[in-house]
C-alpha positions in Angstrom: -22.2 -3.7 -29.0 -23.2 0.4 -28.4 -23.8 -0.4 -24.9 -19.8 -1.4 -24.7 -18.7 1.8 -26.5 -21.0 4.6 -23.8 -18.0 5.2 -21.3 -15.5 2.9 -22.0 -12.7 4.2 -23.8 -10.3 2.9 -26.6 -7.2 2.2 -24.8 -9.0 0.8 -21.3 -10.8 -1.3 -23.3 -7.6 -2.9 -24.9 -6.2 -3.4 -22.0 -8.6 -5.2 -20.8 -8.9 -7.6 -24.0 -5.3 -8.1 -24.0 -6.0 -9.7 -20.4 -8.8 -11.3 -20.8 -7.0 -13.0 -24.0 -4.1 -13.7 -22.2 -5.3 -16.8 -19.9 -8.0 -18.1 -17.7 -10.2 -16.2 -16.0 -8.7 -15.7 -12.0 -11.8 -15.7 -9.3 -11.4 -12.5 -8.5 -10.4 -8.8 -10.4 -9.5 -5.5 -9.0 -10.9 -3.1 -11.5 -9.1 0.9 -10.1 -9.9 4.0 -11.7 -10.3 7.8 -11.4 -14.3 7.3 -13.4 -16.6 4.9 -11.4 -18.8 5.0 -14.9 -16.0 3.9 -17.3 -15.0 1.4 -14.4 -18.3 -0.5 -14.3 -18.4 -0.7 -18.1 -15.7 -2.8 -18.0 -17.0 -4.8 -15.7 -19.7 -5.5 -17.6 -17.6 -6.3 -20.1 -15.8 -8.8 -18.0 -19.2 -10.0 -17.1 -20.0 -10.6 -20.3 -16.8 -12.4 -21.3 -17.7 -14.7 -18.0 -20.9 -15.9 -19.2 -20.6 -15.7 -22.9 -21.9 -18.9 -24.5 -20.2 -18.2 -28.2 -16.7 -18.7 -29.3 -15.5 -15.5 -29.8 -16.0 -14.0 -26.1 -17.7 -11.9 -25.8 -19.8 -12.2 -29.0 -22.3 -10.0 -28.3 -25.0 -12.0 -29.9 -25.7 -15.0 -27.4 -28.6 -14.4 -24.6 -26.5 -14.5 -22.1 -24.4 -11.3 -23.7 -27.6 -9.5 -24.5 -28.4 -9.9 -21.2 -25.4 -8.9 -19.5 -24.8 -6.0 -21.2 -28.4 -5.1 -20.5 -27.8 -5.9 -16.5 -30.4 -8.4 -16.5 -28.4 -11.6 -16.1 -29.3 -13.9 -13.3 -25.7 -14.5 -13.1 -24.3 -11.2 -12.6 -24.9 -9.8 -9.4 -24.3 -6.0 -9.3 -23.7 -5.2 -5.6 -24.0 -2.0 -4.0 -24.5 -2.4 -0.4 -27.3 -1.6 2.2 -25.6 0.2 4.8 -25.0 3.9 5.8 -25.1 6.0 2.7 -25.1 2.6 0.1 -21.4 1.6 1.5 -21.5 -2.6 1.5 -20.8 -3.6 4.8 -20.2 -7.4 6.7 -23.6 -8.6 6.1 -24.1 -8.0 2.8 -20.6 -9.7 2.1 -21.6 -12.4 4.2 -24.5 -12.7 2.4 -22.8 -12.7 -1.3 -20.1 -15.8 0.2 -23.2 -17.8 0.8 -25.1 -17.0 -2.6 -21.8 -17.8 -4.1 -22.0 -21.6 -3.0 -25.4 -22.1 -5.4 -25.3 -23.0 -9.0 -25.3 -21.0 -11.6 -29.4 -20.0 -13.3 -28.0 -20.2 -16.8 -24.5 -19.6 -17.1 -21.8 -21.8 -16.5 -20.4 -19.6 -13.9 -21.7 -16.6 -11.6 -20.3 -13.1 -11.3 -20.5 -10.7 -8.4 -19.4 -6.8 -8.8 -18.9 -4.9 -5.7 -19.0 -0.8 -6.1 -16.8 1.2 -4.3 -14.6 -1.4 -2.8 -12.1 0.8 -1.4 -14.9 2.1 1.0 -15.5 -1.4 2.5 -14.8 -1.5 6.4 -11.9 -4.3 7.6 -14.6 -6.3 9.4 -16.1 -6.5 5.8 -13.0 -7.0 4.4 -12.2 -9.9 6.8 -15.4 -11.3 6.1 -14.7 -11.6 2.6 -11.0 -12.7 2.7 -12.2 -16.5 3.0 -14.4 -16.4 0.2 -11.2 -15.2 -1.9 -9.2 -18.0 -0.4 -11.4 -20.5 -1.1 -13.3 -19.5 -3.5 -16.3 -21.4 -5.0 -16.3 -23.1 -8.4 -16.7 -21.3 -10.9 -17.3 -17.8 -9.6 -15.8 -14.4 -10.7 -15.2 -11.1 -8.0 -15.1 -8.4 -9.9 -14.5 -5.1 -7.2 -14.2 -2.3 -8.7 -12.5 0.8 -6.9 -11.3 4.4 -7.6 -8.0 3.3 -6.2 -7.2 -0.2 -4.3 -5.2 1.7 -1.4 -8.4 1.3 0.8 -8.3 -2.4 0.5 -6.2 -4.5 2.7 -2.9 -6.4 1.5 -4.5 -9.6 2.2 -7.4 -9.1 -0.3 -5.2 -7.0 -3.1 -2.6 -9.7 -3.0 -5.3 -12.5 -4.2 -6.9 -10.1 -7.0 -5.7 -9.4 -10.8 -5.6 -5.8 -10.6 -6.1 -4.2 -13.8 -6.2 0.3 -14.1 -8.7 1.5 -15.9 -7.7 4.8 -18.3 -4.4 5.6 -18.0 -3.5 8.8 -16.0 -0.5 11.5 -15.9 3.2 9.9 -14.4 3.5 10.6 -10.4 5.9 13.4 -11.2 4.6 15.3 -14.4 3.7 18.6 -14.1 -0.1 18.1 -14.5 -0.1 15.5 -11.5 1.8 17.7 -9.5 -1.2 20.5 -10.0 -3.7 18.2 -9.4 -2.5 17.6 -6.5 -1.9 21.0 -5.3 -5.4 21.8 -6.3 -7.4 19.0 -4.5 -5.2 19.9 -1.2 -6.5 23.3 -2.0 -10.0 22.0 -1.7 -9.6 19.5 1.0 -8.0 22.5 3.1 -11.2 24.9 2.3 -13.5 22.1 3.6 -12.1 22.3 6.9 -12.6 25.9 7.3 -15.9 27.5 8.3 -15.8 30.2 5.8 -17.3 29.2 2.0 -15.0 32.3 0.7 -12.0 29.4 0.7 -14.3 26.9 -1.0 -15.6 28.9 -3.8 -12.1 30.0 -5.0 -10.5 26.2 -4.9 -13.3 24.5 -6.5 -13.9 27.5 -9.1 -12.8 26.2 -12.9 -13.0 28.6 -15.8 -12.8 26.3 -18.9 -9.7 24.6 -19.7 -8.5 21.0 -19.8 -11.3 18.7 -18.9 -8.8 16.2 -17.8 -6.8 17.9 -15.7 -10.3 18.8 -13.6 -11.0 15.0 -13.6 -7.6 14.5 -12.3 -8.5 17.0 -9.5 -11.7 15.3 -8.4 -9.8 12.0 -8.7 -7.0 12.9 -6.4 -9.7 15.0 -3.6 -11.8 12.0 -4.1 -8.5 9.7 -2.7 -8.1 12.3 0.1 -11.6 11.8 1.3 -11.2 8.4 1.5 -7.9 8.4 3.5 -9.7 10.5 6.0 -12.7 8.3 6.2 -10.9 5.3 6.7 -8.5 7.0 8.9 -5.5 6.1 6.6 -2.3 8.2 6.5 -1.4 8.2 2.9 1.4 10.6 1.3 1.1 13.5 -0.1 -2.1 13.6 1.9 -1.6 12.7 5.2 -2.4 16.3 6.7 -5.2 17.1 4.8 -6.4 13.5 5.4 -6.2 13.8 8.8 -7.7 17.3 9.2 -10.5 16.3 7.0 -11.1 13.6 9.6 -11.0 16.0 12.6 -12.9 18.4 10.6 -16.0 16.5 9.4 -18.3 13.6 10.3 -17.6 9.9 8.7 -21.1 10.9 7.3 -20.3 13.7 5.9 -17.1 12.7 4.7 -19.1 9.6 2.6 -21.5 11.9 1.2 -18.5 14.2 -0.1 -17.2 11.4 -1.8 -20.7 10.3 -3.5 -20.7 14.1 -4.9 -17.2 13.7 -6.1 -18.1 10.5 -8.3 -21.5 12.5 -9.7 -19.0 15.6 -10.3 -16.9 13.6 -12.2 -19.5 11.8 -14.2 -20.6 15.7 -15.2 -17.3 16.1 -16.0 -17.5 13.6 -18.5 -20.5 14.7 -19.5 -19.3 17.7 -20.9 -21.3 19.6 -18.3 -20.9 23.3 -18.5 -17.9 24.1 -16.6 -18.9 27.5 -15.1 -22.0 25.5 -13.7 -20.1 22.9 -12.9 -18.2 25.0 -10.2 -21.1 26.4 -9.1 -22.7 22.9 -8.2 -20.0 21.5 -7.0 -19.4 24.4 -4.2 -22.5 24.5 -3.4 -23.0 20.4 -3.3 -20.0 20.3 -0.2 -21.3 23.8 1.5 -24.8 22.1 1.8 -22.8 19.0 3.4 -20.6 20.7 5.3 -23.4 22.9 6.8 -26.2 19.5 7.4 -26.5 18.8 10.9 -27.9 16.0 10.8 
């Protein structure tokens, strides 16, 4: 049961529960939120739920718990892509769709979880959309995602979508900061100065949430410029961003946002913290390569 408890938090988790208690398992679950880490722990969890043999789901004592929550079920597929920078693109969906059509090892169903869905490309997308519409027996999707804005209509509309960790209202005062703050930093990347960047990304203690918040909402600004997506209050930054920096560059940015914010949670030394991070998108910005 400890591996459950590492990043998953109380009221996530309940939410999750409540669903899974609620009726049948659909074929495929959107899992959004702000920490990739505390995301995939519920997917595990979901995973676990999926292949539990016991009565009480999941029980935590069966073999096919044990080895879920110790990602070694032949069932549970954890898919992270082989393309540029670990993004899943059309062939390793392609291949996934045609796993999905073999039986189950020793579970009654299989499980697939896709990381970083909202960075899939629409060819991969497209690829997948048939899978989703006519899906195999008794398989699960689980694709998690810092937010399910990157994903097209067509995919979100045949998905459960279920937030994980609960974050401030669109207009409270701490969102509204956030914001500010990450357009700070998205403005400072496309200047060739590091004078810009070192002020916006420098945090001196405070409110560890608020500075996940920030990475969370420059993290969604990335992606809109990657996937060329105009998305309010971002759009300019987005858009600049785009012209500013490489599609390589711009996924390797977003890679040091999710280890940033997994220090974050970490209780990393914030002084150090800034330091890294500044130094983490200078080295990008400056690679040319």
């Amino acid at each position: 049961m400890c591996a459950l408890q590492e990043q998953f938090d109380f009221s996530s988790k309940q939410k999750v529960i409540d669903f899974l208690k609620s009726d049948a398992l659909p074929h495929a679950i959107i899992l959004q939120g702000a920490n990739k880490t505390e995301s995939l722990s519920a997917a595990k969890f979901i995973a676990a739920y999926a292949v539990c043999a016991g009565e009480n789901k999941p029980c935590f004592k069966c073999g096919n718990c044990v080895k879920a929550f110790s990602k070694n079920h032949p069932d549970i597929m954890w898919v992270k892509g082989t393309g540029t920078n670990g993004r899943i693109n059309v062939s390793d969906i392609r291949r996934i769709c045609g796993d999905s059509y073999i039986k189950p090892n020793e579970a009654d169903c299989k499980v697939y979880i896709l990381e970083d869905c909202e960075l899939l490309n629409t060819q991969a997308q497209n690829a997948f959309l048939k899978s989703l519409e006519e899906p195999a027996g008794n398989i699960l999707y689980i694709l998690q995602c810092t937010s399910a804005y990157g994903l097209l209509e067509t995919i979100t509309s045949r998905c459960i979508s279920i937030s994980i960790s609960s974050t401030p209202d669109e207009g409270s005062e701490e969102k509204q900061k956030a914001v500010e703050r990450a357009s700070e930093i998205a403005s400072a990347l496309c200047k060739n100065t590091g004078y810009d960047l070192m002020w916006a990304t420098y945090f001196s203690g405070g409110d560890r949430d608020y500075y996940l918040l920030v990475l969370s909402e420059l993290k969604q600004i990335l992606v809109c410029a990657l996937l060329n997506k105009a998305y309010l209050p971002y759009s300019a930054e987005s858009q600049n961003l785009r012209k500013a920096l490489s599609k390589k560059k711009l996924t390797a940015m977003i890679s040091t946002i999710d280890e940033a914010t997994d220090g974050m949670k970490r209780n990393t030394n914030i002084n150090l913290f800034s330091t890294w991070l500044c130094s983490a998108l200078e080295k990008i910005k400056a690679d040319n390569n």
